[in-house]
C-alpha positions as CSV (number, residue, x, y, z in Angstrom):
1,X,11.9,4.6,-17.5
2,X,14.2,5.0,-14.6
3,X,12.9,2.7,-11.4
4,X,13.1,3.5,-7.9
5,X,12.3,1.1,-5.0
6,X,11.1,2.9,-1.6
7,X,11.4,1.0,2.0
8,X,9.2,2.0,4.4
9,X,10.0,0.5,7.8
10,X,7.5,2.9,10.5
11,X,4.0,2.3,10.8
12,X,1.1,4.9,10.6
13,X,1.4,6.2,13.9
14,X,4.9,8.3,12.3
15,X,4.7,10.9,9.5
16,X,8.2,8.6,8.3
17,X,5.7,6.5,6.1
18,X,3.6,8.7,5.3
19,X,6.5,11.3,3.9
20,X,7.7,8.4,1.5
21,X,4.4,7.7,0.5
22,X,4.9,11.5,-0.6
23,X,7.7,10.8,-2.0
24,X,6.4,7.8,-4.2
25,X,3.9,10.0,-5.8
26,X,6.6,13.1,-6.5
27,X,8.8,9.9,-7.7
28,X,5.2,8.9,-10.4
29,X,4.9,12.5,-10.9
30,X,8.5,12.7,-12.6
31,X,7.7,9.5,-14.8
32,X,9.4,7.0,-12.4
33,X,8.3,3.3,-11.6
34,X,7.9,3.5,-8.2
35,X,7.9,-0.2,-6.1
36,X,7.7,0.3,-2.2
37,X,8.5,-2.7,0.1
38,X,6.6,-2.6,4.1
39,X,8.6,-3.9,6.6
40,X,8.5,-3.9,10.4
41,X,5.6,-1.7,11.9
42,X,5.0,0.0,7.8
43,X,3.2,-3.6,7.3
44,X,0.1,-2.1,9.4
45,X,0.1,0.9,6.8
46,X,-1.2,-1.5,4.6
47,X,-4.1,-2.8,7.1
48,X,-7.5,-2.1,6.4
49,X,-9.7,0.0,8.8
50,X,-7.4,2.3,9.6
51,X,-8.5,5.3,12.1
52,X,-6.5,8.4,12.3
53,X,-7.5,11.2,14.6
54,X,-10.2,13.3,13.5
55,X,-8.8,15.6,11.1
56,X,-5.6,13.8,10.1
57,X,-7.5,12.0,7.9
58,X,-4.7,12.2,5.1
59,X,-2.9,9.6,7.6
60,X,-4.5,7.0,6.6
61,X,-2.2,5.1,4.9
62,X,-4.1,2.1,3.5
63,X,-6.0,5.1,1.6
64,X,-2.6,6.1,0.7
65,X,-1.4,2.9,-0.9
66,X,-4.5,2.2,-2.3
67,X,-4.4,5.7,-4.6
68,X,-0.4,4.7,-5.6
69,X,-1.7,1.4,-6.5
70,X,-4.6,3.2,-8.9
71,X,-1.0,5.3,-10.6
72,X,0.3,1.9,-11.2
73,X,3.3,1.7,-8.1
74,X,3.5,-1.7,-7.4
75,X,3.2,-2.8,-3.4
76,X,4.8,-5.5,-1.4
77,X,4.6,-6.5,2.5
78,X,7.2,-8.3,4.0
79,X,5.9,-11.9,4.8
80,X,7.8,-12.5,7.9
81,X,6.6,-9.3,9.2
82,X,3.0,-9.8,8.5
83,X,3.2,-13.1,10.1
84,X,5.0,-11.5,13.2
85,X,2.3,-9.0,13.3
86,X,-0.6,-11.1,13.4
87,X,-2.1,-9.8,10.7
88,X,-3.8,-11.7,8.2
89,X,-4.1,-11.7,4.6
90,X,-7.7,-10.6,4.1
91,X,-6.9,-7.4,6.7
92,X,-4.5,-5.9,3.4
93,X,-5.2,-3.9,1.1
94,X,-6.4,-5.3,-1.8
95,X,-3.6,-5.0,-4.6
96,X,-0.6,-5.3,-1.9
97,X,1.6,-8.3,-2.5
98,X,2.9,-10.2,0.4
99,X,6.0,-10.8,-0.8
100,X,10.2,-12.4,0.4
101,X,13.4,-10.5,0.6
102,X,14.3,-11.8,-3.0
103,X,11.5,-9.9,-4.1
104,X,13.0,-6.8,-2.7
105,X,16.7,-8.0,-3.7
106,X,15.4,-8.1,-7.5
107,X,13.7,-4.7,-7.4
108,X,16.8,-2.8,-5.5
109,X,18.8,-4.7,-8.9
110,X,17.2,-2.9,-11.4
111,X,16.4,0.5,-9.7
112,X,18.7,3.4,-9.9
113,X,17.9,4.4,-6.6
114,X,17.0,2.7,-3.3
115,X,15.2,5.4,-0.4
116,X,14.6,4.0,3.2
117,X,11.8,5.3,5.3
């Protein structure tokens, strides 16, 4: 099975995230492992209690991650970024692994393609 690893770097506020969260499903869809890596502003896609305007409810990308997680895509969150963005572990989605940039380095190894959000 061919592998792809997706970086997001926007948060929710953008539809940038939320189109390669798209993408990640298309990318299950075809019979891909999908890994996606949060860094910069994407970690707070992964924060619970999200609130997107009344009728955009599709935005909320902790719902998102959480159905990608249920198809078997594995997700990460940058450490640093986390701990730059005051958020704390219990405020993630359960399932998403706070992971290092080695992490990403091994996953970008073995994937045939690398998308950047």
């Amino acid at each position: 099975m061919e592998k792809v690893t997706i970086i997001l770097n926007e948060g929710p506020g953008t539809m940038r995230s939320w189109n390669g969260l798209r993408v990640a499903v298309g990318c299950v869809g075809v019979d891909m492992e999908v890994e996606v890596f949060l860094f910069d502003a994407a970690v707070y896609a992964a924060k619970k209690g999200q609130k997107p305007p009344e009728g955009l409810s599709e935005l909320n990308l902790a719902n998102k991650l959480t159905e990608l997680m249920e198809l078997g895509v594995k997700v990460n969150a940058c450490g640093t970024c986390v701990e730059a963005g005051g958020i704390k572990k219990d405020e993630i989605v359960d399932g998403v692994t706070v992971c290092t940039f080695v992490d990403l380095s091994k996953s970008i190894k073995v994937s045939k393609n690398v998308l950047v959000f």
